[in-house]
C-alpha positions in Angstrom: 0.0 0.0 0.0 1.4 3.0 -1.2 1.5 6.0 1.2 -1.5 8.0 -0.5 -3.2 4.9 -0.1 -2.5 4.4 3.9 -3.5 8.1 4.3 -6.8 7.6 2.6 -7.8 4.5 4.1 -6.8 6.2 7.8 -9.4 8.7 6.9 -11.9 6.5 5.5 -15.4 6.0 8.1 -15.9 2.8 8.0 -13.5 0.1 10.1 -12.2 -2.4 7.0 -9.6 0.4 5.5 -8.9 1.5 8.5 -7.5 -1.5 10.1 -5.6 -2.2 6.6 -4.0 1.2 6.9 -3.1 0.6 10.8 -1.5 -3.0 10.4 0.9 -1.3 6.9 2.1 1.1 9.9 2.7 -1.6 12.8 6.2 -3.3 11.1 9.3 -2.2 13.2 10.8 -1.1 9.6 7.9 1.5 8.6 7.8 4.7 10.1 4.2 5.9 11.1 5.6 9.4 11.5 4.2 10.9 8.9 1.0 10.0 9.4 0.2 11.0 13.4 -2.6 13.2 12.8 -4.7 10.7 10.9 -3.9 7.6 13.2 -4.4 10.0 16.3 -8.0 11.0 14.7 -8.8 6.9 15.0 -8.6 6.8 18.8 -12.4 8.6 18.2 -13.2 5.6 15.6 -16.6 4.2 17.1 -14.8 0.4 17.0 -13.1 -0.7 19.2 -10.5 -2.5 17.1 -9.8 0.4 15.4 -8.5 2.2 19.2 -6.8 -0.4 20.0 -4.5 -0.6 16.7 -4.3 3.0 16.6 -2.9 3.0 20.0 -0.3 0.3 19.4 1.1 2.7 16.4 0.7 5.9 18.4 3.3 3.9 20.9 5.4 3.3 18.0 5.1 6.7 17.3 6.7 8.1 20.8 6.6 11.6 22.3 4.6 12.9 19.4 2.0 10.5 19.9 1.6 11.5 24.1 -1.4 13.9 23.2 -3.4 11.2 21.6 -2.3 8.5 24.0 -3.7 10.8 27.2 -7.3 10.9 25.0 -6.8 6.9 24.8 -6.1 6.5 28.2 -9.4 8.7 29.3 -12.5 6.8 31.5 -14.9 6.4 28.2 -12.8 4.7 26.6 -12.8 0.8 26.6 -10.9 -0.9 29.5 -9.1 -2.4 26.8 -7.6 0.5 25.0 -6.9 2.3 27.7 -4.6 -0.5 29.1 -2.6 -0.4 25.8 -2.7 3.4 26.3 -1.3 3.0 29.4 1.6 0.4 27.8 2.5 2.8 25.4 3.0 5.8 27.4 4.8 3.7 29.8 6.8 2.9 26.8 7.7 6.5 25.9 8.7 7.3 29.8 9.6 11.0 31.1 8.1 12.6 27.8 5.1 10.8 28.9 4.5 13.5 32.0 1.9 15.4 30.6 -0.5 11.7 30.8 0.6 11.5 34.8 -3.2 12.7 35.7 -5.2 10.3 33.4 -3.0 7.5 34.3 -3.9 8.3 38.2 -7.4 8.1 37.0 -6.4 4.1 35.6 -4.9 3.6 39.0 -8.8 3.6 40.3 -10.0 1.6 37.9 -11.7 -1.6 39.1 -9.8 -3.5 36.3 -6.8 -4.8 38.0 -4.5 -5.0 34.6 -5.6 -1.2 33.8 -4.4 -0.3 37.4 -1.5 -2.2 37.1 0.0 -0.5 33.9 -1.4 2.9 34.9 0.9 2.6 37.9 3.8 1.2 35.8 3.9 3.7 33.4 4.2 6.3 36.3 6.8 4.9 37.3 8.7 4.3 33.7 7.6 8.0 33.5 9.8 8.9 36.7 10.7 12.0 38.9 7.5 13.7 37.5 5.1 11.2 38.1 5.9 11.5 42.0 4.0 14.3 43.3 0.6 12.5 41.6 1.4 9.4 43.1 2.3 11.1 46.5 -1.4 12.1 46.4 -2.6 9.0 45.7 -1.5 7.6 48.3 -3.9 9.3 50.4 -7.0 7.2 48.8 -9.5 5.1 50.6 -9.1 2.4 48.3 -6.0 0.0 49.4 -5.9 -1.1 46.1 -5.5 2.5 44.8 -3.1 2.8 47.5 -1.2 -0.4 46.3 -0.9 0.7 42.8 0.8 4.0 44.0 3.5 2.2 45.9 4.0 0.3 43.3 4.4 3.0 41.2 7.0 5.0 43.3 8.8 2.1 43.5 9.4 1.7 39.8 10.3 5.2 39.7 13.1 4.4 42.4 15.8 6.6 44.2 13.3 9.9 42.5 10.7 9.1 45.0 13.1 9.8 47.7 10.2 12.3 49.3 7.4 9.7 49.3 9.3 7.7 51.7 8.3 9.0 54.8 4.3 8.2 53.7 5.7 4.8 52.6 7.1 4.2 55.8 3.8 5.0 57.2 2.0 2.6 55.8 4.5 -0.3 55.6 3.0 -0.9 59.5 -0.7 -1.8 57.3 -2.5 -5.1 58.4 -3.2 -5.4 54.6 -0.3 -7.8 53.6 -0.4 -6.4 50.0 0.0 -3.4 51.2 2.4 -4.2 53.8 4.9 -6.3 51.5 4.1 -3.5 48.5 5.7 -0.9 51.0 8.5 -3.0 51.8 9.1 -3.6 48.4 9.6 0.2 47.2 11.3 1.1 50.3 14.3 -1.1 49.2 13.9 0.5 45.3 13.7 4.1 46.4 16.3 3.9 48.9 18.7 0.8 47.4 19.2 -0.3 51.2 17.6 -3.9 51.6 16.9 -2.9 55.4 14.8 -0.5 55.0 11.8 -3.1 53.6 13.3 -6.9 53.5 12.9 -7.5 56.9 9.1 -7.2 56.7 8.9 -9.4 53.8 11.1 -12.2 55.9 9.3 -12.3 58.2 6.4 -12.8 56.0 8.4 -15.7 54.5 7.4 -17.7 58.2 3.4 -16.6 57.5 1.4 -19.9 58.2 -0.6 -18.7 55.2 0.7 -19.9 51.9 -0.4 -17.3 49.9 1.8 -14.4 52.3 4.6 -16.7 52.0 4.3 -16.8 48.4 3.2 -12.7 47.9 6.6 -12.6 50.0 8.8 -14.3 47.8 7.5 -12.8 44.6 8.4 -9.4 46.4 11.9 -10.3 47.2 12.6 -11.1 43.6 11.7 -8.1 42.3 14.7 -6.6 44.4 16.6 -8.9 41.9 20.3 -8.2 43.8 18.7 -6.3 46.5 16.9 -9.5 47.6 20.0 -11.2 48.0 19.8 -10.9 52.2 16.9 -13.2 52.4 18.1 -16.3 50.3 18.9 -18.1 53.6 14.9 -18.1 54.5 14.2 -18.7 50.4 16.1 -21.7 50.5 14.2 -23.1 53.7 10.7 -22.7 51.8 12.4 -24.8 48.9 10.9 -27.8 51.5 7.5 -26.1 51.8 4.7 -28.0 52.3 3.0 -26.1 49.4 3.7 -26.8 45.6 3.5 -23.3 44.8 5.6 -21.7 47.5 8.6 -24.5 46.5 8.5 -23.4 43.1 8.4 -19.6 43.9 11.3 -20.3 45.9 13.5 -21.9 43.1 12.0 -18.5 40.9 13.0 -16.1 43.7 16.2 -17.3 43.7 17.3 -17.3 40.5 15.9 -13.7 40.2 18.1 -12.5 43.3 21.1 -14.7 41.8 21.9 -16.8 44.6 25.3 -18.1 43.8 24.4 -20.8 41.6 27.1 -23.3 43.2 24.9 -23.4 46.2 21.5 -22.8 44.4 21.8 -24.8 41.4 21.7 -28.3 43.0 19.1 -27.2 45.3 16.9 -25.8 42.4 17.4 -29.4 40.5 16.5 -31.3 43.5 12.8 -29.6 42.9 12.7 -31.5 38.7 11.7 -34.8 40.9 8.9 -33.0 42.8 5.3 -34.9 42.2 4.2 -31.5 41.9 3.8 -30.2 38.0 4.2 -26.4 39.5 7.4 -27.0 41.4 8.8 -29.1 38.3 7.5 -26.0 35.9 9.0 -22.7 38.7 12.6 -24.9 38.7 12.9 -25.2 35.0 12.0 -21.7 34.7 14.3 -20.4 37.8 17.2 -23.1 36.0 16.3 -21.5 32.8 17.4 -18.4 34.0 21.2 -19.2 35.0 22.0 -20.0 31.8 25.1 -21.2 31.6 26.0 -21.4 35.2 23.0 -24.7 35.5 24.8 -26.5 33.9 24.9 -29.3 36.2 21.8 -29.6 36.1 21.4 -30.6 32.4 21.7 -34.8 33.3 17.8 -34.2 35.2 16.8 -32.1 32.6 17.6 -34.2 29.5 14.6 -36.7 30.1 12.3 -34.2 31.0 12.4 -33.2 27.2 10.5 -36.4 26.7 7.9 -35.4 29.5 4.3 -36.7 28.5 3.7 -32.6 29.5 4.1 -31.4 26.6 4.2 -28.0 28.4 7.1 -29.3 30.8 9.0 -30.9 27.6 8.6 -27.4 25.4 9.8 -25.5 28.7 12.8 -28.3 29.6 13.8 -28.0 25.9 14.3 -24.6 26.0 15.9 -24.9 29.7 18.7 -27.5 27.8 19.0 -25.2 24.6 19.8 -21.8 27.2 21.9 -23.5 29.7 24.1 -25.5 27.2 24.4 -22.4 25.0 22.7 -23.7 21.6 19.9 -22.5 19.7 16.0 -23.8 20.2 15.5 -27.2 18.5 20.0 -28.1 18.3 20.8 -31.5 19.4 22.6 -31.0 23.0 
C-alpha cells in the first residue's frame, strides 16, 4: 500500500480500511511518522478495534503521539484501549509526563490490569510522576493505595520524598499493602533494610499465599533480595507446591550463587508437583550457563508426556548448554 493509499484509508469512516492502513504502519521497519494526525483522529473511531490498533502505532510513534495517548487513556474509553494506552505511554517514559493525571485516574480503575499498567507507566515516566502518586496515596481504596506504591517504586531513588508516607503505611495489616511498601522502600532507597525484613518475616506466615506474595516481592529486588536467600532456601521444602517453586523463581531472580542454588533448584525436577517441576525449569532456565549441572535431570524431562514441561525443559537444555532452540545438546 502506497503511502497516498495508507492516508486515505486512515481517513476512511468505516472500520475495513482503516485496520488495513493501521497494520501497513505496525512493522518495526515503517515509520508511522508521517501520518500522526490521521492515526491520532482513529482513537475517536466508534470500533473498538480500530482504538486499539491506533494506540499500538501511536506507541510506535513516541513523544509525538503523548497527546493522543492521554485521550486513549481517558474513563470512556474501553478498558481495553486504555490498558494499551497506558503500555504505550509507559513505553515513551519522562516525555510521557503530561498523561501523569489520566494514568492516576487508571490507578482507580476496578480493572486490575488497567491499574497495574497505569501505575507502571508512572513509574517508567519517573521524577515527574511523583507528586501525583504522592497524592494517591492518600485514597481510601487500598488497592489505589497499592498501585501508587508500586508506582513510586518503579520510579526508584526519585521518589526519595514519598518515603516517609511509605514508611507509614509499611505498618498496614493489609499484607499487599504491607509487603508493597516493603518492596519500594528497598527501590527508592537501594538499602535492603529498610523493607526486607518485613517481607522475611512474612516468609514464616502460616498462610501460603503471604509466604508466596513474599517471595514474589523479594525477587523483584533482583540483587537487592540477596539478604533473604537463607529463608528462600528453607521454603524450597515447603509444604505447598506453589511456594517450593516460587522459591527456586526467587532465587534465580536474586542470583543466589548458583554453586549453592543450582543443585538445590534441580533437587525440585523430581517433585510430584507439576508447578514446582515447571517454577525450577523456569528459575534453571534463568542461569544459563552457570545450570549446567543440572542438564543430566533435565535431558529426560524433554520427553515429558507434558508437553508444556517438555517445550519449557527443551528450551531450559538449549539456554543453559548455549545452543539454539531445537539443536541437538
Amino acid at each position: 500500500m502506497q503511502p497516498p493509499e495508507i492516508q486515505a484509508c486512515l481517513r476512511h469512516p468505516d472500520e475495513a480500511p482503516r485496520l488495513m492502513a493501521l497494520a501497513e504502519l505496525t512493522p518495526q521497519e515503517v515509520d508511522p511518522g508521517p501520518y500522526a494526525a490521521d492515526v491520532s483522529a482513529s482513537v475517536e473511531h466508534p470500533s473498538e478495534s480500530v482504538r486499539k490498533a491506533a494506540v499500538y502505532v501511536l506507541g510506535r510513534i513516541g513523544a509525538p503521539a503523548v497527546p493522543a495517548l492521554t485521550r486513549a487513556v481517558q474513563p470512556d474509553q474501553p478498558p481495553i484501549v486504555r490498558t494499551f494506552a497506558a503500555q504505550a505511554l509507559g513505553q515513551v517514559g519522562p516525555p510521557a509526563a503530561p498523561a501523569a493525571m489520566e494514568l492516576c485516574r487508571a490507578m482507580t480503575d476496578p480493572d486490575e490490569t488497567l491499574r497495574f499498567h497505569g501505575s507502571f507507566a508512572l513509574g517508567k515516566i519517573g521524577a515527574p510522576s511523583v507528586p501525583w502518586l504522592q497524592r494517591m496515596l492518600q485514597f481510601s481504596d487500598p488497592g489505589v493505595v497499592c498501585a501508587a506504591v508500586n508506582g513510586l517504586g518503579w520510579v526508584g531513588p526519585p521518589a526519595g520524598p514519598a518515603v516517609p508516607q511509605i514508611q507509614t503505611l509499611g505498618a498496614s495489616p493489609l499484607v499487599s499493602l504491607r509487603q508493597a511498601c516493603a518492596a519500594a522502600l528497598v527501590k527508592i532507597t537501594q538499602n535492603p533494610a529498610a523493607g526486607l525484613p518485613i517481607l522475611q518475616r512474612d516468609l514464616q506466615d502460616p498462610d501460603p499465599e503471604v509466604r508466596k506474595s513474599a517471595l514474589d516481592r523479594i525477587g523483584e529486588l533482583l540483587t537487592g533480595g540477596q539478604p533473604a536467600v537463607p529463608d528462600v532456601f528453607r521454603l524450597l521444602a515447603d509444604p505447598v507446591a506453589a511456594v517450593r517453586g516460587a522459591a527456586a523463581i526467587t532465587l534465580a531472580k536474586v542470583q543466589a550463587d548458583p554453586n549453592v542454588a543450582v543443585p538445590h533448584i534441580t533437587r525440585l525436577l523430581y517433585d510430584p508437583e507439576t508447578i514446582a517441576r515447571a517454577n525450577a525449569i523456569m528459575a534453571l532456565t534463568g542461569y544459563g550457563p552457570a545450570a549446567r549441572g543440572a542438564l543430566p535431570a533435565l535431558h529426560p524431562i524433554q520427553q515429558d508426556p507434558d508437553p508444556r514441561l517438555a517445550a519449557m525443559a527443551q528450551t531450559a537444555v538449549a539456554r543453559i548448554a548455549g545452543a539454539p532452540p531445537g539443536a541437538a545438546v
